[in-house]
N, C-alpha and C positions, 0 to 999 in steps of 0.2 A: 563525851560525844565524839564518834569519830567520823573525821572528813571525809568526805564523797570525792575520788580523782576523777575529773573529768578526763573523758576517750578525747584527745584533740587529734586523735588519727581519722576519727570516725567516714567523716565524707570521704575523707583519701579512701579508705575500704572499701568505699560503696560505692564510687566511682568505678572501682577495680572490678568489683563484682558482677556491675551494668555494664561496662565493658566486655568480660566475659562473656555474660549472657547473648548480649548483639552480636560477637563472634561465634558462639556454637550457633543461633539463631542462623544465619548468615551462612555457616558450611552447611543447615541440614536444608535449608532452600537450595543450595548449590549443588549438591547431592540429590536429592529430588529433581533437579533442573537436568541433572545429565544421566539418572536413571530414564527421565522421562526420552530423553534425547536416545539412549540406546535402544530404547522400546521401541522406536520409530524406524530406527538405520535397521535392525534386526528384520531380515525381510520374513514378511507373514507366506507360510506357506498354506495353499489353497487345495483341495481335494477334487481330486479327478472325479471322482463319484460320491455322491453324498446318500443317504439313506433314503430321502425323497425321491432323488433321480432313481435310485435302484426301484422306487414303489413303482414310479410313471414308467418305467421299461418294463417292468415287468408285466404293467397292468396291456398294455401296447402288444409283447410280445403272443400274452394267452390267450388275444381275442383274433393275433393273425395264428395262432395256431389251431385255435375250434374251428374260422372261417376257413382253415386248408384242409383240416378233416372230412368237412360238409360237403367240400367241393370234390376234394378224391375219394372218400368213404362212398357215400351218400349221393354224392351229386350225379348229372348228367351232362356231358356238354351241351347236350338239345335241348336243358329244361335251364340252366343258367345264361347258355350262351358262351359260343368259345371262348369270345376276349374274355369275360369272369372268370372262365375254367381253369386258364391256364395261371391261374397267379396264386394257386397251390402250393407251388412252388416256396412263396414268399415262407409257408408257416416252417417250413425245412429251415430255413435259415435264423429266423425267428426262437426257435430251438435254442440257435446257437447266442442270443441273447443270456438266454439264463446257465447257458453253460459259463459266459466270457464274467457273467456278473461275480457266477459261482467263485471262479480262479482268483479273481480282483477280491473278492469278500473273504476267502480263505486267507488270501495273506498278508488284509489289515487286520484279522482277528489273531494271529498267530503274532503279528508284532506289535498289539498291545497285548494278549495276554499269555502268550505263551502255546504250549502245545497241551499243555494242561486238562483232563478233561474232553480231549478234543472227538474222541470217536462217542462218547456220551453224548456230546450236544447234536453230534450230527444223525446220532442214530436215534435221537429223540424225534427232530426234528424231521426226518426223509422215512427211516424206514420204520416207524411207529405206523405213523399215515395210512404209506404203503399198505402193511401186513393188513391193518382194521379192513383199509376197504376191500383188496384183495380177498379176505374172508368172511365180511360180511356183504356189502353189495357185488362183487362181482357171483360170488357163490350163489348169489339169491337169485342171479337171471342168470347164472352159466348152469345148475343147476351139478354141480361139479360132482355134490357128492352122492349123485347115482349112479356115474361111470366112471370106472378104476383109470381109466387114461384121461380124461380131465384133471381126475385127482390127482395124482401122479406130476400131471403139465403144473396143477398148485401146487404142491409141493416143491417142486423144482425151482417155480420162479419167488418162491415165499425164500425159501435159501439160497438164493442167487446165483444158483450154479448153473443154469441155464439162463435164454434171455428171460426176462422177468413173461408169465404169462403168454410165449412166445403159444400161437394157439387160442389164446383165450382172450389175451386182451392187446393187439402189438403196439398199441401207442404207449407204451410203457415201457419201453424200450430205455427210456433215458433214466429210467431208477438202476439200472446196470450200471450202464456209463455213467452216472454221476458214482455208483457207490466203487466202483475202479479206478476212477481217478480222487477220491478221498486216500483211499490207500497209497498210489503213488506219493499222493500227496504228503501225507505224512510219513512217509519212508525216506522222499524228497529231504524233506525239513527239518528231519529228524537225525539222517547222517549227517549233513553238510550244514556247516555252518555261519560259511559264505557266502550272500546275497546273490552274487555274479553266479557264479555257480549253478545255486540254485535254479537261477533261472535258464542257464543253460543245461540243465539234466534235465528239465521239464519240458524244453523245446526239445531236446535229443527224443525223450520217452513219447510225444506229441507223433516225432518221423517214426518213431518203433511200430507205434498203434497203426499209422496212416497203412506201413508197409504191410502190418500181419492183416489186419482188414482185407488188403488187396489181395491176399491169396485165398480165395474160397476152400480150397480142398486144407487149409489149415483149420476156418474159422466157425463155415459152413454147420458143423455137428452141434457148434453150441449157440452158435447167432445165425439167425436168420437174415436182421436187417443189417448186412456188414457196412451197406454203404452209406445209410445214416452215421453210425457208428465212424468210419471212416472221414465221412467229410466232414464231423465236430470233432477233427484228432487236435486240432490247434487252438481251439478253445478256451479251456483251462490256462496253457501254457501262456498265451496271449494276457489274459487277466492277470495272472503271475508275476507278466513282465511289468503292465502298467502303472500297476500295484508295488512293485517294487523301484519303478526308477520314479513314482510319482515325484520326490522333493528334488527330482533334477533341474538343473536351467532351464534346458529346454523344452520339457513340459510344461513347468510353471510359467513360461514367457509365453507357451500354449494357451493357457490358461486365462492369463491375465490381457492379453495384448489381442484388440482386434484385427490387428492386420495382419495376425500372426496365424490366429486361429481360424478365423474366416475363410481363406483363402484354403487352407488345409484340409477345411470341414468343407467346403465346394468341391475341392479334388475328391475327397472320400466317395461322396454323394455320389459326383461324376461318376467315377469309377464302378459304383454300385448300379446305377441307371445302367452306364456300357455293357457289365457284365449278365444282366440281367435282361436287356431290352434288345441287347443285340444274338445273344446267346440261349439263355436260358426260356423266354417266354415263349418263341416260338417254335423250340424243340424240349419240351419241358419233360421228355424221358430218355434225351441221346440220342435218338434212335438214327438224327443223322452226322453225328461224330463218333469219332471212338471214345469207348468206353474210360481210358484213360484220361481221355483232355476235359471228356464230360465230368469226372471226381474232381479234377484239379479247377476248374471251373468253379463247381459248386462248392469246394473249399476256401478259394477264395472270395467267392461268396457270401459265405457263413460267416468269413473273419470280419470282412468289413461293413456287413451288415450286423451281423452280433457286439461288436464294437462300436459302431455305428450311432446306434436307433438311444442309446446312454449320452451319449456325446452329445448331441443334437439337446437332450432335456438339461446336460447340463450347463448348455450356452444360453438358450432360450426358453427353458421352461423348469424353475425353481420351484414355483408354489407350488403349494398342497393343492388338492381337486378329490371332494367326496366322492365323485365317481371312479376317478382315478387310484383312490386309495383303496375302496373296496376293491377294485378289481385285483391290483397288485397285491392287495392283502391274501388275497381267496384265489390266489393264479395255480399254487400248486394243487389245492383240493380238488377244483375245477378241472385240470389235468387228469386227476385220478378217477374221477368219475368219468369223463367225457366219453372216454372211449367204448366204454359199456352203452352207454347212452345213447351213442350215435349208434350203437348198433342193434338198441333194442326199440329203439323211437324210428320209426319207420317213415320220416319225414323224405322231406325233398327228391321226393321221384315225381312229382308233377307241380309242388307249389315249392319255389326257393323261396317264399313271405314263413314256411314254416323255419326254416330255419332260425329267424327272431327268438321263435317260441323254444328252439333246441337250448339257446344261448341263458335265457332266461329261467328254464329248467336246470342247465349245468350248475348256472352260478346261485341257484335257490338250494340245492343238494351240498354247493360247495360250501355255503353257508351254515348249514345243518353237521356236516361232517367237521368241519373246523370247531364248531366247539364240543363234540367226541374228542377229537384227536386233540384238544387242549386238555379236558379231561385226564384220557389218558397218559400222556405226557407226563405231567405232574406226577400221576400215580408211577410211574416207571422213575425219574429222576427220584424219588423217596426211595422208593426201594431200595435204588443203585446208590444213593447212598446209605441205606440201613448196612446193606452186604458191604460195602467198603469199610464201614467203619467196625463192623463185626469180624473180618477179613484182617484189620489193622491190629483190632484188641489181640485178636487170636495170634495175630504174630507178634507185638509185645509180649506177650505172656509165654511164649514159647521162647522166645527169645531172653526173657526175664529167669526163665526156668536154667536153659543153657546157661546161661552166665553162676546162675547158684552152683548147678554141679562142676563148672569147671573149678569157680572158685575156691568149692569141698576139694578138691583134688588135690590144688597146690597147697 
């Protein structure tokens, strides 16, 4: 039979090993306790503009720009009333809302993803739209294609080489100037690849546009409306900058701090009321300044009301609003039909209550055309990638080809 030794280590081991255990136990609580602690000192950076704010600005900006249509299109001082008349004016600047958005959304898109794709998503998105309705509702009431110079004026603004429908439709004006500063843009962003810079080529290219604007005998053959064009030169540039210094100090102390921002956001306002209340509403076409102080007026204007009317939704107004989201969902549709509309609906020469019903017709059309143009969309992004990746194979395989014959050679 053989004897069994007893382990007289045994406890000692096990004490050893209950020991250890309460020591790794004890560093990973400790370790969790000062990851937890870096999480907190690591300051949380906040966003100047969030997706919502961009919807409620936008939704804001299309309803003062139909109501400045109504009022200068359509309207009459005698059938509105001066003091309504004059604040037409507003939808001009209003504009420059979705210009300042545009600049600010161009380049958080570019620094999370890249430049990637970049003239695809934008030409899905802007000039998809465009061209539908451009050839199908504007041609159905301009009646284009029974006169060779209608057709001609679409042609020209369908390729961008004139103002867009300059003739046919002018509040369309800003599918130019958005699709001009997309190209700066990425010409911008695409040499240089220093932030700072950046931003300063964009303000430089912002003074370029202000000054070629300003000379009609340069701009005049291709633009019409130079001085729209002109007073949203800063725009873009503006959104660019905000967008790129957002993770500064000083923004973010913006941001975060009400005695910071409050008082900054009352000056803006200020400044907007003065320019506006003391300048602009009661001489709402120049006529008694000069022409020079009148652009520079309305440029600063545009900035700090285009910057403005974002800022204001994203201090005090966060939440969602179904009225609010349709509107800003359906601002650009709305846009592209409006102008035909206001000019084929014969309203407001004796009753401004019809205008309700102009508003309610724009955004029922704008509702109908948005889901064509999601439609199509999709169908154009398939394509564009069928031919890229056909385009890709094709140059593998040529490229596959070259290498066999060089390799016969050697």
């Amino acid at each position: 039979m053989i004897p069994i030794e007893l382990d007289n280590n045994y406890q000692e081991r096990l004490d050893q090993e209950t020991k250890k255990d309460i020591e790794i136990t004890i560093e990973k609580q400790e370790n969790s306790y000062l990851n937890t602690q870096r999480q907190e000192q690591t300051p949380q950076f906040l966003s100047l503009i969030s997706l919502q704010v961009t919807t409620n600005a936008k939704a804001i900006a299309i309803c003062l720009v139909l109501a400045a249509h109504v009022l200068s299109f359509r309207g009459k001082a005698e059938v509105f009333g001066l003091t309504l008349y004059r604040f037409f004016r507003l939808g001009t600047s209003a504009v420059g809302v979705f210009a300042f958005l545009s600049g600010y959304g161009l380049t958080k898109s570019v620094e999370k993803s890249g430049l990637d794709g970049f003239f695809v998503k934008r030409f899905s998105t802007v000039y998809i739209p465009f061209f539908l309705t451009a050839t199908c509702f504007i041609a159905l009431f301009k009646d284009v294609f029974h006169s060779m110079i209608t057709f001609k004026s679409l042609l020209n603004a369908l390729s961008l080489f004139r103002e867009p429908l300059s003739g046919l439709d002018n509040t369309m004006w800003f599918i130019f100037y958005i699709c001009y500063w997309y190209i700066l843009f990425f010409i911008v962003f695409k040499i240089f690849k220093n932030k700072h810079i950046r931003v300063i080529v964009m303000i430089l290219l912002g003074c370029a546009i202000y000054y070629f604007f300003s000379k009609p005998y340069i701009s005049a053959d291709l633009w019409k409306l130079t001085d729209l064009h002109k007073n949203q030169s800063f725009q873009v540039p503006l959104g660019v900058f905000f967008a790129t210094y957002e993770k500064s100090k000083f923004i973010q102390k913006y941001l975060k701090e009400r005695k910071v921002h409050l008082p900054i956001l009352f000056l803006h306002t200020a400044l907007v009321c003065f320019i506006f209340g003391y300048y602009i509403y009661p001489d709402p076409y120049g006529s008694k300044i000069s022409a020079r102080k009148f652009n520079l007026l309305m440029a600063s204007m545009n900035m700090l009301f285009g910057s403005g009317v974002p800022f204001i939704f994203t201090f005090f107004v966060k939440n969602a609003n179904p009225v609010m989201d349709f509107l800003g969902n359906h601002s650009y549709e709305a846009y592209l039909v409006e102008g035909v509309l206001i000019d084929r609906l014969k309203f407001a020469k004796s009753q401004p209550e019809d205008a309700i019903l102009f508003f309610i017709i724009v955004f029922s059309c704008a509702f109908a055309f948005k889901k064509v143009h999601q439609v199509a969309i999709k169908l154009f992004v398939s394509l564009a990638n069928v031919v890229s990746d056909r385009i890709s194979q094709t140059y593998d395989k040529l490229r596959m080809l070259f290498n066999k014959r060089t390799y016969k050679r050697i």
